[in-house]
N, C-alpha and C positions, 0 to 999 in steps of 0.2 A: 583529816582522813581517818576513819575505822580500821581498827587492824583487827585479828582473830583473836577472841578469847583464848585463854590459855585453859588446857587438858586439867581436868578438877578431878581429884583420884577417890573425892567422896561426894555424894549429893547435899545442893545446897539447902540446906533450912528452909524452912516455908516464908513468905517475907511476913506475916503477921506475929510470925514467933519469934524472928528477927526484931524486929521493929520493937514491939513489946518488953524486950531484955535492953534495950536505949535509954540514958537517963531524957527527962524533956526537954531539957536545954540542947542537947546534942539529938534529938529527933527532930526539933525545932530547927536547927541547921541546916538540919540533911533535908525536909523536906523544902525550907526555902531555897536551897543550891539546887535540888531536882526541879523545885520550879521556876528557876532561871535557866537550868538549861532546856526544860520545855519550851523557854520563851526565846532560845536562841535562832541566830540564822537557819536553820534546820527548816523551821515552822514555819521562815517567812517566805511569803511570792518572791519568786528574782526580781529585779528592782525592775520599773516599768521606762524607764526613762535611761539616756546615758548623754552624760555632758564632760565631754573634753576639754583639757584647758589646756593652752602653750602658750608660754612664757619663754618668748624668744630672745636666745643669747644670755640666758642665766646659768652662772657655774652655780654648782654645788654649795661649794664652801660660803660664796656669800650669799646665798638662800637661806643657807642654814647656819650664820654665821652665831656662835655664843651667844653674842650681848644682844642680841634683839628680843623684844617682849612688844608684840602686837597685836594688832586684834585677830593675826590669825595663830600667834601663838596658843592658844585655849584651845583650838581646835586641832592641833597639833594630833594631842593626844588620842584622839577619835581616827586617827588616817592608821591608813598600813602606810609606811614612810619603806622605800626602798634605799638602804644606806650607799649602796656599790651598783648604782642603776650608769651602765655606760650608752652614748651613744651610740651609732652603728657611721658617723659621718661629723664633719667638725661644720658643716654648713647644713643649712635649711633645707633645700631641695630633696640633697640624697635622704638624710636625715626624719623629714616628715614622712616621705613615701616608706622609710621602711614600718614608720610605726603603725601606717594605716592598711599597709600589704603581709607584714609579719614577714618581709624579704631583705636580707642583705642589701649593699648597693651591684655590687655585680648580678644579682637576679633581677633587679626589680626594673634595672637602667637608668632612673632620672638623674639627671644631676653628673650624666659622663660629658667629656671635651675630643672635641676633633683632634687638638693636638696633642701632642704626651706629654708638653706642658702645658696645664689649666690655666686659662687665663680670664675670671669673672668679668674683668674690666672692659675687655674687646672680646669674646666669642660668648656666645649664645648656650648655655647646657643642654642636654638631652631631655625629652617630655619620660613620663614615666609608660612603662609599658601598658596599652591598652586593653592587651588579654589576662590582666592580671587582675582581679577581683579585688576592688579595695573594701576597707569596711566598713564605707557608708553604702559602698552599694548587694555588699553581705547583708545588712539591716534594711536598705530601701527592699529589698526585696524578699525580707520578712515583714512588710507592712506598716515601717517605721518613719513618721517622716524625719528626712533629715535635712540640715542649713548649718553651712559653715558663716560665720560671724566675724569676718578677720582683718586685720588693718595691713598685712602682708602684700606688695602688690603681686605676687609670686600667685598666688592663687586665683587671677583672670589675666595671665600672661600666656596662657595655654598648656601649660607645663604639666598638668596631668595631675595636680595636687586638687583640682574641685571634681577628680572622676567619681560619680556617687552623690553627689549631693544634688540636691531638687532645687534649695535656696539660696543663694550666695553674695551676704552683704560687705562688701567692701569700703571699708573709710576709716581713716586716721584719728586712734584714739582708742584705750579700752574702754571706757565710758560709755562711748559709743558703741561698740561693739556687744556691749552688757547692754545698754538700751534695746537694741535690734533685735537681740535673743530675744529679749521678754515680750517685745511685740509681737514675734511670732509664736513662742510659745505658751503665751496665753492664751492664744485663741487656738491651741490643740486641748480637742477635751477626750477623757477617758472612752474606749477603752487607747486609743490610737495612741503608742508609742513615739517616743523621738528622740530622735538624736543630734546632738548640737556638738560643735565644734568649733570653741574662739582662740583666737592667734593673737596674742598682746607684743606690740612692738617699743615700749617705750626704753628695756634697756637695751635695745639693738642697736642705736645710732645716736641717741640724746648725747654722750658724750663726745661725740665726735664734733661738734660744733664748734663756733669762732669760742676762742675767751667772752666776748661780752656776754654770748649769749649763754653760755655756763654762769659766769655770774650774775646773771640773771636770774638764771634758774635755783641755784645755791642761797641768792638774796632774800628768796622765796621760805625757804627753809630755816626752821631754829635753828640759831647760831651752836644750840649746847647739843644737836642732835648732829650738826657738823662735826664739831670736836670729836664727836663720841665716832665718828665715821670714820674722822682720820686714823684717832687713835688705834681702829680694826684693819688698818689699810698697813698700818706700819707693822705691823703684828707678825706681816707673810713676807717671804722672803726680799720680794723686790723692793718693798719697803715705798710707795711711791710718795709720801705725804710728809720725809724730811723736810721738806721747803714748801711747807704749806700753800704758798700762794703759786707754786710754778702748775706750769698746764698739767702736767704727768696727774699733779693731787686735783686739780680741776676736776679731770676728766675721771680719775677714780673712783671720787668724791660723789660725783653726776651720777653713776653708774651704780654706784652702792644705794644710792637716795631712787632712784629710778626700779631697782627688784624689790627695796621694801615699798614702794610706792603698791607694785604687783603684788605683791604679800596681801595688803591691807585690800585689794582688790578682789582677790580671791577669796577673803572673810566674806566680803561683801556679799558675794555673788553665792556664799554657802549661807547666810542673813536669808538672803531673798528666798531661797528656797525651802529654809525652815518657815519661813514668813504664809508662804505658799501651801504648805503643809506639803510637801515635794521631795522632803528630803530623805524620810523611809521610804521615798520609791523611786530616786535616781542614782546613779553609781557614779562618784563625781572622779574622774585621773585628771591629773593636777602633772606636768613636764616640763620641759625643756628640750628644747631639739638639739642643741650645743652651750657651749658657753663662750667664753671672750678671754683675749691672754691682754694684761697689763701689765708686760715688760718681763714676765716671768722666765721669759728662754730669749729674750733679746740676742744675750754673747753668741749662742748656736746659731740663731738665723743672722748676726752679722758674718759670720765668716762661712755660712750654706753659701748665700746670694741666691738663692734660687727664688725666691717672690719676684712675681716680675711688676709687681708695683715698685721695687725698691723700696720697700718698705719694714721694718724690724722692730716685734716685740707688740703691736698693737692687733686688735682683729680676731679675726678668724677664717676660717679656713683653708689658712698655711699648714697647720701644724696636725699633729696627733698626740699629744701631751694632753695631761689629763685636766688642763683648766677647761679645753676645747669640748674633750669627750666623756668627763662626772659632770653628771646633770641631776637634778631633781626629778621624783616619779613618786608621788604620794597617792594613793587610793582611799575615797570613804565609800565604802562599801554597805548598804544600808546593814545593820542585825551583826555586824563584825565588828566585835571590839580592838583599838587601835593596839596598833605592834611595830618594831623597828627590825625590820630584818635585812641580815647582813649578807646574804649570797649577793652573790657577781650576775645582774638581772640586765639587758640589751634591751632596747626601743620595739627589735621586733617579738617579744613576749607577750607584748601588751595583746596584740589582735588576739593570739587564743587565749588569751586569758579572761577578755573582755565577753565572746560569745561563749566562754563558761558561766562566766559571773552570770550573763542575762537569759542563760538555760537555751540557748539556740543549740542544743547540739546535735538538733536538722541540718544547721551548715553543712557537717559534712567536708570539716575543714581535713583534707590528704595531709598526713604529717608532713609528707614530700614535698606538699607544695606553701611551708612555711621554716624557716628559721628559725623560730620564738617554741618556747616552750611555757609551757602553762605557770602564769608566777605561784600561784596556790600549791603546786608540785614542789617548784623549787625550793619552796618554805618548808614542806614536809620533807625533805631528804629525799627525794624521788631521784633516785639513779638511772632510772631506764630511761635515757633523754631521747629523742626520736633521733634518727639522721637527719640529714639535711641531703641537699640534691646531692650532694658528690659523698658517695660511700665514705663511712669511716669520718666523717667529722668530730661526732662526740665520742669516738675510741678515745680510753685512757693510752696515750701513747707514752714511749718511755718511762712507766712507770708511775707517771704523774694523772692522775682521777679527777682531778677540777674539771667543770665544764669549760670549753674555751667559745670564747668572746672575741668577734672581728668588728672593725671599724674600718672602711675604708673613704675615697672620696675625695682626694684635693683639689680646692678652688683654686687654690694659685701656684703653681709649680708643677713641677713632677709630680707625680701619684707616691702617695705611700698608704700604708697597710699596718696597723696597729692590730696585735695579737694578744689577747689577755686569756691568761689558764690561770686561775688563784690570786693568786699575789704579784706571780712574776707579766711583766708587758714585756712586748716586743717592740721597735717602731722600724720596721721597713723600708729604707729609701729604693724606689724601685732604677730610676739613672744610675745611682753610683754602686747598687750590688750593695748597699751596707745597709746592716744593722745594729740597734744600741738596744740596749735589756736593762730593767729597770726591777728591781723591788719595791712593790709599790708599798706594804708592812712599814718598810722601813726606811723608805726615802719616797713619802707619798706625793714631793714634789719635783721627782724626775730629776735631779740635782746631783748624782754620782750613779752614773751607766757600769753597768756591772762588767767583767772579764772573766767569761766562762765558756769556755769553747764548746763542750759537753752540752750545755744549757740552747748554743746559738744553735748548735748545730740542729737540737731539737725543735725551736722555734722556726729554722728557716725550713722543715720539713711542713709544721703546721700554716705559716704562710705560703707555702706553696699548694699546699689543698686549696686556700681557698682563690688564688691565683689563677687553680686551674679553671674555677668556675664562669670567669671572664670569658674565656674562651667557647665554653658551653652555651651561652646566653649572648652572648654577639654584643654588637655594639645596638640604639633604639634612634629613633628619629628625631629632629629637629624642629623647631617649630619659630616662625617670622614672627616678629612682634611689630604692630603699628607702633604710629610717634605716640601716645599716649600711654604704651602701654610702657615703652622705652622711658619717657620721662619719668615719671610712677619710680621705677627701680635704679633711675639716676639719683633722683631726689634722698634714697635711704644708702648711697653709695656704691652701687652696683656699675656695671659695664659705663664706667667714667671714659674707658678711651673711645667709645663707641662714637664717632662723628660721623659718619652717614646711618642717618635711621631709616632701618627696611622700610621697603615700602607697605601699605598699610595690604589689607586684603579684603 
């Protein structure tokens, strides 16, 4: 960002006279820095192309864990890496629709339940709302084609996550799904834009499988790149890989070996591009919609009981803890040299920030009608954050200036509401009226809830703004699924008690 020149109380030198009083080694400098930054993003066309990626059910920390060195490690360096990128939802549904609407889950609707306790396994979620402009159909209708690519069965369920796209290939498998892109998108030729959007599911559910079929999968893999997996698994608090051979380190194990599998996939799929000559003119975001907890808050949800799988410690979409809601968000941004930055950035950012990056700013996007602020802003210090639908959201309230950060959304239980300003989280239980406070600086894995009455009482004022917005935006519709559409999201362990399948339509 340009700021103003500062007041000069004498006129500057002529630049030839300047230049002239330089010794040659140090004009030699200056002119090669000036002519690097002639050559920066400045000069270049916004990138022609934009290719989305999710990486469904990847936390954070093992994306990004230490010890790995891959082939997408090298490229590392080349991304804007978002360090503090939170969900807005600990499942897929709410989660995706907010990053392609730039809406909350209370605005946007996908992803709500009939009853006021969530239950994935027997009731059917809510479709995303249909007046709400997502951003494939922001860019189809700046002339771009676009085609979601995804192994998700969620996106021809009806559910309002393919609102915007032209093409829509579904099938099991990133490979697949990277095969499908390239067949369509080689045969887009200049000037026509496009926009792509792959969904990779392999650390979503591979762990969840019998024993044999884990070790099976594990047999597949070098034995010393196992070892090195455990050894990262014991590292974190749950510790799951004491007894190497029990399910807990199986499934770990699966799950660790399944996101660098993603890792090296993403390399790939930035290979091909360079390959293409495609990669000074596409803008690659690189996500996560949530992550997955192994065992991490077990003791809390054995004595909640509020899952109604009866289930503790494994999953997602019980909880609002931050294995669920720190995700991954890297950006290559074509002519932008790579950076790591540390603001507190939300899923729905991405949309304005994405029709910045690619100059639409014909869109015409109402502050009003998005939650997400501009990531490039929040990098430069940009204080003046827009509102959001309900007055007063980004006030510094009590004294506190951090932007605050919601996630809401639960699949299985009661609704809860996670509140992030800074450092300090809130987590919301909406049934029992309670809340637990967390410093996340200093206890980054939720492991000693704070006692600050001062503090809650501040928080349960900022949960209740955005509480109140539920009520502004109503409840959204339903939508029947045929048997095949049913079976599809049995198969990756979704609505398991569902025994009568709607009828079809």
């Amino acid at each position: 960002m340009q700021t103003s020149q500062p007041h000069r109380a004498h006129p500057r030198p002529h630049a030839a006279t300047l230049l002239a009083t330089l010794p040659a080694t140090l004009l030699a400098t200056l002119l090669a820095t000036l002519l690097l930054g002639a050559c920066h993003n400045n000069t270049l066309p916004a990138p022609r192309n934009l290719l989305v990626i999710c990486l469904d059910t990847v936390r954070h920390d093992s994306f990004f864990a230490e010890d790995i060195s891959d082939d997408l490690t090298p490229w590392l360096a080349s991304a804007q890496v978002y360090a503090n990128a939170m969900s807005t939802a600990p499942w897929t549904i709410p989660a995706v629709a907010s990053l392609m609407t730039g809406r909350y889950p209370v605005e946007h609707g996908a992803g709500r339940f009939a009853n006021p306790a969530a239950n994935l396994d027997t009731d059917l979620p809510s479709v995303l709302d249909s007046e709400i402009d997502t951003l494939a159909e922001h860019l189809a209708a700046r002339y771009f084609r676009t085609g979601a690519f995804v192994s998700h069965p969620f996106f021809k369920a009806g559910l309002g996550l393919d609102q915007g796209f032209q093409h829509v290939h579904n099938r099991r498998g990133w490979w697949r799904d990277v095969a499908a892109f390239w067949k369509w998108a080689d045969r887009i030729e200049p000037p026509t834009r496009f926009f792509a959007y792959l969904h990779f599911m392999e650390a979503h559910h591979r762990h969840t499988k019998p024993n044999d079929e884990l070790r099976a999968f594990l047999d597949g893999l070098d034995s010393a790149e196992v070892e090195v997996l455990k050894q990262a698994i014991n590292q974190r608090p749950a510790a799951n890989c004491t007894n190497g051979d029990s399910r807990r380190c199986l499934q770990s194990v699966a799950y660790e070996a399944s996101v660098r599998e993603l890792r090296n996939g993403v390399a790939s799929i930035l290979v091909d591009l360079r390959e293409r000559d495609l990669l000074d003119k596409t803008l690659v975001l690189v996500y996560s919609d949530h992550g997955e907890e192994f065992w991490d808050h077990e003791d809390l949800q054995r004595i909640d009981k509020q899952d109604p799988r009866k289930q503790t410690g494994l999953g997602h979409g019980q909880s609002m803890f931050q294995e669920l809601l720190h995700v991954p968000l890297l950006v290559w941004q074509p002519g932008e040299p790579g950076q790591t930055h540390q603001e507190n950035v939300s899923l729905v950012d991405v949309l304005p920030s994405l029709l910045t990056w690619l100059e639409l700013d014909e869109a015409h996007i109402d502050p009003s009608a998005t939650a997400g602020v501009e990531l490039a802003d929040l990098a430069a210090g940009v204080r003046e954050l827009p509102p959001l639908s309900t007055a007063g959201f980004w006030q510094g309230l009590f004294g506190r200036e951090e932007r605050l950060i919601y996630s809401s959304g639960i699949a299985y239980g009661p609704e809860q509401v996670a509140t992030r300003q800074g450092s300090t989280k809130s987590i919301f239980h909406l049934r029992n009226d309670a809340m637990a406070l967390y410093q996340l600086d200093s206890d980054p894995h939720e492991l000693a809830p704070l006692n600050d009455d001062g503090l809650a009482l501040s928080f349960d004022t900022l949960t209740g703004d955005y509480l109140e917005m539920t009520a502004l935006y109503g409840d959204t519709a339903r939508n029947e699924l045929n048997s095949d559409q049913l079976d599809d999201l049995k198969a990756i362990g979704y609505l398991q008690g569902m025994e009568e399948k709607p009828r079809k339509e």
